[in-house]
N, C-alpha and C positions, 0 to 999 in steps of 0.2 A: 257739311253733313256730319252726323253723328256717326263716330264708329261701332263697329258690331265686333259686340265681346265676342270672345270663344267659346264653347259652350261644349261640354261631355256628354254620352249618355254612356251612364250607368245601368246596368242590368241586374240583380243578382243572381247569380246560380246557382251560391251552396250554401246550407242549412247554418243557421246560426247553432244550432241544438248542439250542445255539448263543447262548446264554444267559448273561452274567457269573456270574461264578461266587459271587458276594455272592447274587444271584438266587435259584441253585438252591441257597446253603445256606441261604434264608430259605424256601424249599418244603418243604424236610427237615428243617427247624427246627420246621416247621406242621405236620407228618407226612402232607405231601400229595410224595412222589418219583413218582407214575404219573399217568398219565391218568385222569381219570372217579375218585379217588378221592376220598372225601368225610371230614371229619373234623369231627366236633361242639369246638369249643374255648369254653372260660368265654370272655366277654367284657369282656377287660381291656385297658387303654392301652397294655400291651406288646403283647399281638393283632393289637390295630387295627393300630398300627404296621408289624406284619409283613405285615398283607396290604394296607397301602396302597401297601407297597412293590413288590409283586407283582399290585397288581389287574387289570391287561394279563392275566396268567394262571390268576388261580380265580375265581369267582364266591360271592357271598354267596346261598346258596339260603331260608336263614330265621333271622331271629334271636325267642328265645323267653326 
């Protein structure tokens, strides 16, 4: 059987607005650019990377 990645969900919760702009291209990089949206991403060392950079502004809601 095939294994089953791991997978993240991302959420965001705080405003890119007034925000470096390294910042908001690692949000749009996550495919989180609005408020409240959420995105399931495999869980890989580049991932992490991205949202340890931004963890001020999304939350980890479940990882599976």
């Amino acid at each position: 059987m095939a294994e089953q990645k791991k997978t993240l969900k991302i959420t965001q919760i705080g405003s890119a607005l007034g925000r470096r702009g390294d910042q908001r291209a690692t949000l749009i990089g996550l495919g989180l650019n609005k408020l409240h949206r959420s995105r399931e991403l495999e869980d890989t060392p580049s991932v992490r990377g991205m949202v340890e950079k931004v963890r001020h502004l999304v939350r980890i809601e479940g990882e599976s």
